[in-house]
DRENKE-418970 format. One record per atom (N, C-alpha, C): x negated, y, z. Coordinates in steps of 0.02 Angstrom, whole numbers, padded with zeros to 5 digits, always signed. Layout:
N
XYZ
...
This chain:
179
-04366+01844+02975
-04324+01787+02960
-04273+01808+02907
-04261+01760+02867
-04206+01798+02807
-04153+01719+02818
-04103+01757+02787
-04020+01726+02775
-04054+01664+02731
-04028+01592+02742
-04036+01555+02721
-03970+01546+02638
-03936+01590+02646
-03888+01599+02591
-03910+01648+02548
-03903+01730+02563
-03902+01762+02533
-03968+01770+02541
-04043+01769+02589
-04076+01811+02564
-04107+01864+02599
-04044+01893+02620
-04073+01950+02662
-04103+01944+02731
-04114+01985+02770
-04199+02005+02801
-04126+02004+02852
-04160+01971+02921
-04108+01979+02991
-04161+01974+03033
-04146+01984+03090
-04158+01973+03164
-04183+01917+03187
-04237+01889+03228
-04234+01828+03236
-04180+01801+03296
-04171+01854+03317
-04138+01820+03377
-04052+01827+03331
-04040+01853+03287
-03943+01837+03258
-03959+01776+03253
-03895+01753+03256
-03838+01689+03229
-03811+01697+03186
-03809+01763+03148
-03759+01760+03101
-03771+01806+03050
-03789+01807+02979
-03805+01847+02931
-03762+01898+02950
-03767+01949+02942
-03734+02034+02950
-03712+02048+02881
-03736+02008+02816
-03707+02039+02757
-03669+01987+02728
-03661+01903+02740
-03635+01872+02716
-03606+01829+02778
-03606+01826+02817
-03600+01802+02894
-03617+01732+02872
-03673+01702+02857
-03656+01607+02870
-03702+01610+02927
-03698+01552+02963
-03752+01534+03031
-03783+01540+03021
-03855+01557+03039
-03928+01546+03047
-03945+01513+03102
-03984+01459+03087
-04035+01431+03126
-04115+01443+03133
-04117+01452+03198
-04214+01487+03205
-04234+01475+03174
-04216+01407+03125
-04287+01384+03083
-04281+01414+03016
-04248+01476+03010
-04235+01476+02933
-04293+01540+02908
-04350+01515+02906
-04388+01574+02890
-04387+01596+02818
-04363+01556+02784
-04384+01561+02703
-04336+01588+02686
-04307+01615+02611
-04245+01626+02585
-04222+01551+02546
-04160+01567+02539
-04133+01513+02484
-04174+01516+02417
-04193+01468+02402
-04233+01442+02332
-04205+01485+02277
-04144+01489+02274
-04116+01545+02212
-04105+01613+02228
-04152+01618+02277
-04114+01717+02300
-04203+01742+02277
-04175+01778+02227
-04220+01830+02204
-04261+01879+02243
-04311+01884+02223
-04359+01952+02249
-04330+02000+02233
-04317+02051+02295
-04300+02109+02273
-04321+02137+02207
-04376+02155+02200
-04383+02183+02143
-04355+02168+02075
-04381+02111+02063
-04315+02065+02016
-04231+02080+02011
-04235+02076+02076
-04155+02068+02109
-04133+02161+02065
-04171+02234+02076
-04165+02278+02069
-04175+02307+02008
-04208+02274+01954
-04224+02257+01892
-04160+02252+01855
-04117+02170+01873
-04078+02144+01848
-04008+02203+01876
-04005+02220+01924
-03963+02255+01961
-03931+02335+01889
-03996+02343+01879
-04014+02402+01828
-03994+02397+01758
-04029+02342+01740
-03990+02295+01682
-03899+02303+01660
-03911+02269+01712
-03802+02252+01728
-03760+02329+01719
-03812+02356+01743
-03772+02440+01752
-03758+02465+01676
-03829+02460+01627
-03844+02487+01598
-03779+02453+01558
-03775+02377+01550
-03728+02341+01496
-03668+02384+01497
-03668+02384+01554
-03572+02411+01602
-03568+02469+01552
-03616+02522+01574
-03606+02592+01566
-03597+02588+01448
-03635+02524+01430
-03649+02517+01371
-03590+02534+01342
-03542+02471+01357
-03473+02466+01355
-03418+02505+01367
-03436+02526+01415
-03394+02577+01452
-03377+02636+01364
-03451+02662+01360
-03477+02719+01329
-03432+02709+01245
-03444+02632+01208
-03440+02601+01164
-03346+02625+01135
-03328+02572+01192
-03238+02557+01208
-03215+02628+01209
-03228+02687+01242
-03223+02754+01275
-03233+02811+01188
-03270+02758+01158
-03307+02817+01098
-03236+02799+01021
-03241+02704+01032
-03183+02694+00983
-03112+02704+01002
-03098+02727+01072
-03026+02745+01089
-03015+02811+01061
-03061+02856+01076
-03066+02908+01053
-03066+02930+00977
-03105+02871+00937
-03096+02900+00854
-03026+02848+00831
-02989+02808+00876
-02936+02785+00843
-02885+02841+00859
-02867+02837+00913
-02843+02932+00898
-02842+02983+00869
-02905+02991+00842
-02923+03066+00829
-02886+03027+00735
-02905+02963+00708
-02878+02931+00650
-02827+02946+00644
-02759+02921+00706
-02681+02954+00700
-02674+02981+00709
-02706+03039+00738
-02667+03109+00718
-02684+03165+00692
-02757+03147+00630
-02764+03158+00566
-02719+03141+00505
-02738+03061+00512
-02656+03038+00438
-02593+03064+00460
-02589+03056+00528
-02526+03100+00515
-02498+03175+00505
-02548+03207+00534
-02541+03277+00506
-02554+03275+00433
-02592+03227+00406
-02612+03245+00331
-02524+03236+00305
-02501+03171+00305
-02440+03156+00288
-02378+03188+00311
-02399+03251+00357
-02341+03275+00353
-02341+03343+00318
-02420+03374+00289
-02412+03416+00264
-02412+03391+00168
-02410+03323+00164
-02381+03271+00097
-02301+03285+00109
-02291+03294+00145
-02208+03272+00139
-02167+03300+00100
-02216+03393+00098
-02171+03448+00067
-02189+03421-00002
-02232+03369-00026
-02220+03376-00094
-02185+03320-00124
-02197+03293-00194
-02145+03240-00231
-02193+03168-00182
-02158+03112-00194
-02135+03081-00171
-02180+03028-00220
-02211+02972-00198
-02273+02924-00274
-02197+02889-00295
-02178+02864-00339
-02142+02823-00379
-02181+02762-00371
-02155+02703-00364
-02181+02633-00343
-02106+02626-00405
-02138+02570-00457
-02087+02520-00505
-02031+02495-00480
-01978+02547-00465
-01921+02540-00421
-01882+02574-00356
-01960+02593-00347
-01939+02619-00280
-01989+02697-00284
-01947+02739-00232
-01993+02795-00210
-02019+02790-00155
-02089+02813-00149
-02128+02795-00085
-02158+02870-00037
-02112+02887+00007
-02133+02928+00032
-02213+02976+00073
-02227+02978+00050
-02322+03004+00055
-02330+02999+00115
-02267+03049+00170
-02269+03053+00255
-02265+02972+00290
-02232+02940+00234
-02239+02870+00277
-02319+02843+00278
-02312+02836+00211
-02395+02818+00195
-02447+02821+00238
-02469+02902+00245
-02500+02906+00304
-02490+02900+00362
-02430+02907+00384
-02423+02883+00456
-02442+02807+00461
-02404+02749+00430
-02430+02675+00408
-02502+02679+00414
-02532+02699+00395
-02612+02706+00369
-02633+02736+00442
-02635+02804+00453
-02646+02827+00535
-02641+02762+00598
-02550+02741+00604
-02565+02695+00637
-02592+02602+00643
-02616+02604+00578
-02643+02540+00564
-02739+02541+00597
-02748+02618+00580
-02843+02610+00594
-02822+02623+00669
-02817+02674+00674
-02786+02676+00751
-02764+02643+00815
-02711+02597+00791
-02700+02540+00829
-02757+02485+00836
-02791+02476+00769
-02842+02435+00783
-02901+02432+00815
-02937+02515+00779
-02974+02540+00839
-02968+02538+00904
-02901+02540+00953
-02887+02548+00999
-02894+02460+01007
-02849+02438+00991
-02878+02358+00994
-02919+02320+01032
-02970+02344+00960
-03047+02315+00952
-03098+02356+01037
-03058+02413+01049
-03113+02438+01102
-03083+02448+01165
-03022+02425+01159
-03016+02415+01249
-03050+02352+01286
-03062+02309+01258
-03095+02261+01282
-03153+02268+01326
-03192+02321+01288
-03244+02322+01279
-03268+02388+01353
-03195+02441+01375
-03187+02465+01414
-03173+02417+01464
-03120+02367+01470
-03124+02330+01533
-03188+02298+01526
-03222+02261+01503
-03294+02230+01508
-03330+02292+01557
-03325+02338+01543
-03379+02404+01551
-03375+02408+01619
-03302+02398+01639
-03282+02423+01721
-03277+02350+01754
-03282+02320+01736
-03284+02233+01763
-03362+02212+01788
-03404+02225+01747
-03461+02255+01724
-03499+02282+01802
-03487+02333+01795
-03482+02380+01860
-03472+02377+01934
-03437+02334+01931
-03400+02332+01991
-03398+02235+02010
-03462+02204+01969
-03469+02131+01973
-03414+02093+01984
-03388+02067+01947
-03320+02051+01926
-03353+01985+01878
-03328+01945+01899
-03349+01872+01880
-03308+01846+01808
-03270+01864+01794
-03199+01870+01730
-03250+01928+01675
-03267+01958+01717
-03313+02015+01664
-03356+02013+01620
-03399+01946+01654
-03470+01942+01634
-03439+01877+01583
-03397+01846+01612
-03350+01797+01530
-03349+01842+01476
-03314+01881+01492
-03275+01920+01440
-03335+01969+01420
-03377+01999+01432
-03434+02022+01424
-03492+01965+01342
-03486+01922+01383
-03536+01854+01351
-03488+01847+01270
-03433+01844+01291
-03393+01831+01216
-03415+01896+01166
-03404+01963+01207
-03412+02024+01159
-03446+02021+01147
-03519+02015+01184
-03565+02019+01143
-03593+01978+01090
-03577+01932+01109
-03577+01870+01032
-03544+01893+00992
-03492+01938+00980
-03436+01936+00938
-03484+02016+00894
-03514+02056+00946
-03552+02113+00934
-03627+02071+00873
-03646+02014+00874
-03683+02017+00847
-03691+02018+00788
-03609+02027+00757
-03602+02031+00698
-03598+02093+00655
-03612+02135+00699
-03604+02211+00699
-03671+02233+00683
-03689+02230+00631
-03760+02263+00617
-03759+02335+00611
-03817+02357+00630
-03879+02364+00695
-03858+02352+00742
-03817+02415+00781
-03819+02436+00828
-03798+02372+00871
-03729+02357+00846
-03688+02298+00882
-03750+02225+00906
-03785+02208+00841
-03820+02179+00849
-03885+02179+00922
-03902+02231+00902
-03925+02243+00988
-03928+02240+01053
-03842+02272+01031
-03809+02286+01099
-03797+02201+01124
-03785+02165+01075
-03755+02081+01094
-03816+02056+01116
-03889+02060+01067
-03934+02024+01097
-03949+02051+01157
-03937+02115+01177
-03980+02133+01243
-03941+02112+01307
-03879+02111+01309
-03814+02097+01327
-03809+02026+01347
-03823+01976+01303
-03831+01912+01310
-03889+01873+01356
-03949+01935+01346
-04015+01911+01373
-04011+01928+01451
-03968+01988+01468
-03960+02008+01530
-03919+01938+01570
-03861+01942+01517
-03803+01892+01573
-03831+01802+01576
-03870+01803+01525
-03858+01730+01519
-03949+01706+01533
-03993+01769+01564
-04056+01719+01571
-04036+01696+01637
-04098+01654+01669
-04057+01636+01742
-04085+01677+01796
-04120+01750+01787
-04128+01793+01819
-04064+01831+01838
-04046+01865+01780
-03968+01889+01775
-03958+01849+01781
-03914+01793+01780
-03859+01732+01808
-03856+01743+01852
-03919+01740+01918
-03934+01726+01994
-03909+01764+02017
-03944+01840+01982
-03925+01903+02016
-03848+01914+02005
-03808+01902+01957
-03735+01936+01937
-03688+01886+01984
-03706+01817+02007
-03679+01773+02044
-03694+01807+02105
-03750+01801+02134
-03735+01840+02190
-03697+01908+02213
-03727+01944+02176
-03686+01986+02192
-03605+01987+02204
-03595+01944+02115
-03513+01931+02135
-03509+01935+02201
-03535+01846+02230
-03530+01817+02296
-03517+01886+02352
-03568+01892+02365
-03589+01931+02409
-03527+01991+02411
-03518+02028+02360
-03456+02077+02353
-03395+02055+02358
-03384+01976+02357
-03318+01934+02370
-03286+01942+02306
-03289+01945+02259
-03240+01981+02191
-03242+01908+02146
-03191+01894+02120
-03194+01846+02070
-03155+01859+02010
């Protein structure tokens, strides 16, 4: 006999799903019309991981080179400092500023552009219903990112938004209680 909600395999003699608690009635031999075959269900399960870990990896790789950006320009600009100074039509423009400006402009942005993409990763993960939003946007936004990005969005998109993944990433939410 299986859970007329979730799915899962019970007892004939419970009353009460053990993984989602709704009632059961003897007569519920079938699953719910939208609860996936395991296998499917473990497929898509695999999928989701892979996006998570995608992101995770992505966000994790550009936090890392926006950093490693500021505090290159700025070491560069501070070993500029010991020398003259660019002349701007009026003004003198200090080299150490320059690069620091410059350091924290890629930097900050990098950092930006890829935290997102770290919370997606762990939202992701941990079926988080806000995630797979915010997931669906990046990767649209990724498809502008040729190759790689491009990829990553179509594959990304095909996971969250067929109605295999849909079924499966809803349930689970459900089932894990997380919204």
């Amino acid at each position: 006999m299986y859970c007329p909600n979730c799915g899962q395999a019970i007892s004939p003699e419970s009353k009460f799903c053990s993984v989602c608690g709704t009632a059961v009635a003897p007569s519920s031999p079938l699953p719910h019309p939208e609860v996936l075959s395991s296998d499917s269900n473990e497929r898509m399960s695999i999928h989701v991981k892979v996006l998570g870990w995608i992101h995770l990896v992505f966000g994790f790789l550009g936090c890392v080179l926006g950093i490693m950006a500021f505090l290159i320009l700025t070491a560069v600009g501070t070993r500029f400092s010991r020398f003259h100074d660019f002349y701007v039509p009026g003004h003198y423009f200090p080299a150490s500023l320059g690069f620091l400006g410059l350091g924290t402009l890629i930097g900050g942005m990098a950092l930006i552009l890829s935290l997102p993409g770290l919370i997606a990763g762990y939202g992701l993960l941990k079926y988080r219903e806000w995630a797979r939003i915010l997931t669906i946007i990046l990767c649209f936004l990724n498809l502008l990112n040729i190759p790689i990005g491009t990829i990553v969005g179509a594959y990304g998109l095909w996971v969250l938004l067929s109605s295999e993944g849909e079924r499966h990433y809803r349930q689970r939410s459900t089932l894990l209680g997380k919204t």
